[in-house]
C-alpha positions as CSV (number, residue, x, y, z in Angstrom):
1,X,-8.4,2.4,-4.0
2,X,-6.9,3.9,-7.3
3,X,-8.7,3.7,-10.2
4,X,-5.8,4.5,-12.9
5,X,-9.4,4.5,-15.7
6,X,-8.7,4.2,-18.8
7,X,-5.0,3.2,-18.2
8,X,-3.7,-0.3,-16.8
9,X,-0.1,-0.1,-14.4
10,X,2.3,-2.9,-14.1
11,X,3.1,-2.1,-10.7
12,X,6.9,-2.6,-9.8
13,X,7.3,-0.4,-6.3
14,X,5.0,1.9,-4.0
15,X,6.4,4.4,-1.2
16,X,4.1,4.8,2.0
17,X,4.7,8.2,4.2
18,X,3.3,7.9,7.7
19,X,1.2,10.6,9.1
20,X,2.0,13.4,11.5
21,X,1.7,11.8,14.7
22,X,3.8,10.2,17.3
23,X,5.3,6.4,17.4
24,X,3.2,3.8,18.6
25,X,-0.1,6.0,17.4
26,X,-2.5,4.9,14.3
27,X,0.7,4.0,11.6
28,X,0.2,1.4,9.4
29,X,1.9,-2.0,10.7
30,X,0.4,-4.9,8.7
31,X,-1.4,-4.3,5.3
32,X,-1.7,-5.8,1.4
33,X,-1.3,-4.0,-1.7
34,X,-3.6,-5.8,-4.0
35,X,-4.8,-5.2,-7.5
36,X,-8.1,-6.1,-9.8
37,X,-9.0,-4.9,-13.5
38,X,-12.8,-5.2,-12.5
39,X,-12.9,-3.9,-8.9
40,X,-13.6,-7.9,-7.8
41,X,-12.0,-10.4,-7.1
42,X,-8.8,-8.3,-5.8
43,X,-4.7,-10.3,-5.9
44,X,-2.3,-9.3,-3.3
45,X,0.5,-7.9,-5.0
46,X,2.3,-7.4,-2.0
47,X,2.4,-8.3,1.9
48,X,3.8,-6.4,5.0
49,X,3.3,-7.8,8.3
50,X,4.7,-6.2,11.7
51,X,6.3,-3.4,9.5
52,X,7.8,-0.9,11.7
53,X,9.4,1.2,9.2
54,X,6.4,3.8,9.3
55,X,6.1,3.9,12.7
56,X,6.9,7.3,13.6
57,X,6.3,11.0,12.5
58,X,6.4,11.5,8.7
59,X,8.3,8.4,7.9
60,X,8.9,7.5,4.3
61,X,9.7,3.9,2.8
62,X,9.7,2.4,-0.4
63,X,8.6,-1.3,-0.7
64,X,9.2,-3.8,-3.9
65,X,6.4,-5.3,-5.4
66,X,7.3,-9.0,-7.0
67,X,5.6,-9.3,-10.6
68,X,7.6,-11.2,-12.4
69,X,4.8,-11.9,-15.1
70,X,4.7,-8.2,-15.3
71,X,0.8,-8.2,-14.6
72,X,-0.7,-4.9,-15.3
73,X,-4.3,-3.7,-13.4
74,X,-6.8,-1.0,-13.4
75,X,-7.0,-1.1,-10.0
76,X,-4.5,-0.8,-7.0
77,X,-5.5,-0.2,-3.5
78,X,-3.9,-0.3,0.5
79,X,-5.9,-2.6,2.8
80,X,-4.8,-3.1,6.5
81,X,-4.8,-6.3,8.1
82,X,-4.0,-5.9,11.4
83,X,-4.4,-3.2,13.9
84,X,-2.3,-0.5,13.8
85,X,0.7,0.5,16.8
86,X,-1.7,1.8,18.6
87,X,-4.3,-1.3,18.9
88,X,-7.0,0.6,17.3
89,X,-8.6,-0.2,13.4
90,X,-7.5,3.2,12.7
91,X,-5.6,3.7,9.3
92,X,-3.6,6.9,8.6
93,X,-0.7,7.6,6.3
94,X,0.5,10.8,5.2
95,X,0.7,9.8,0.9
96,X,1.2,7.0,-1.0
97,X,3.0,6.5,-4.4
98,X,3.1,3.6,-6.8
99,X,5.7,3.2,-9.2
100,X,5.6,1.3,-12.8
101,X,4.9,1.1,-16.5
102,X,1.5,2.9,-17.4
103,X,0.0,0.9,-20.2
């Protein structure tokens, strides 16, 4: 979870790298990028499901996020929703980036 304090983003795009490992290990395959101003209740801002684009060894990819109200938050945070490749709950990525007007 990112806690941008005193600041509110309007988040337009985030970029996801994967970690250092080998395909079909811990990446990230289905997740939600949701966002609060009070840490509860939480919207999903965006949805992947069966992604395979960071399945693999330091894969990078950049993903849209649809606000067309331009909705700004305090919060913004990465919550899996599936297992990852591997089966397990595990959830690694190398960095993650959001993208946006800082208000």
């Amino acid at each position: 979870c990112f806690d941008f304090k005193k600041y509110k983003i309007i988040p337009k795009n985030y970029s996801v790298k994967s970690h250092d490992n080998l395909p079909n290990n811990c990446h990230p395959r289905s997740w939600v990028i949701e966002g609060s101003n009070d840490n509860n209740p939480w919207e999903i801002v965006d949805e992947q499901k069966d992604c395979s684009l960071l399945n693999g060894n330091l894969l990078a990819s950049t993903f849209t996020i649809q606000n067309i109200d331009n909705k700004e938050y305090r919060f913004l945070r990465m919550r899996q929703t599936q297992s990852c490749w591997n089966g397990s709950n595990n959830f690694s990525i190398d960095s993650i980036e959001f993208y946006g007007s800082l208000k």
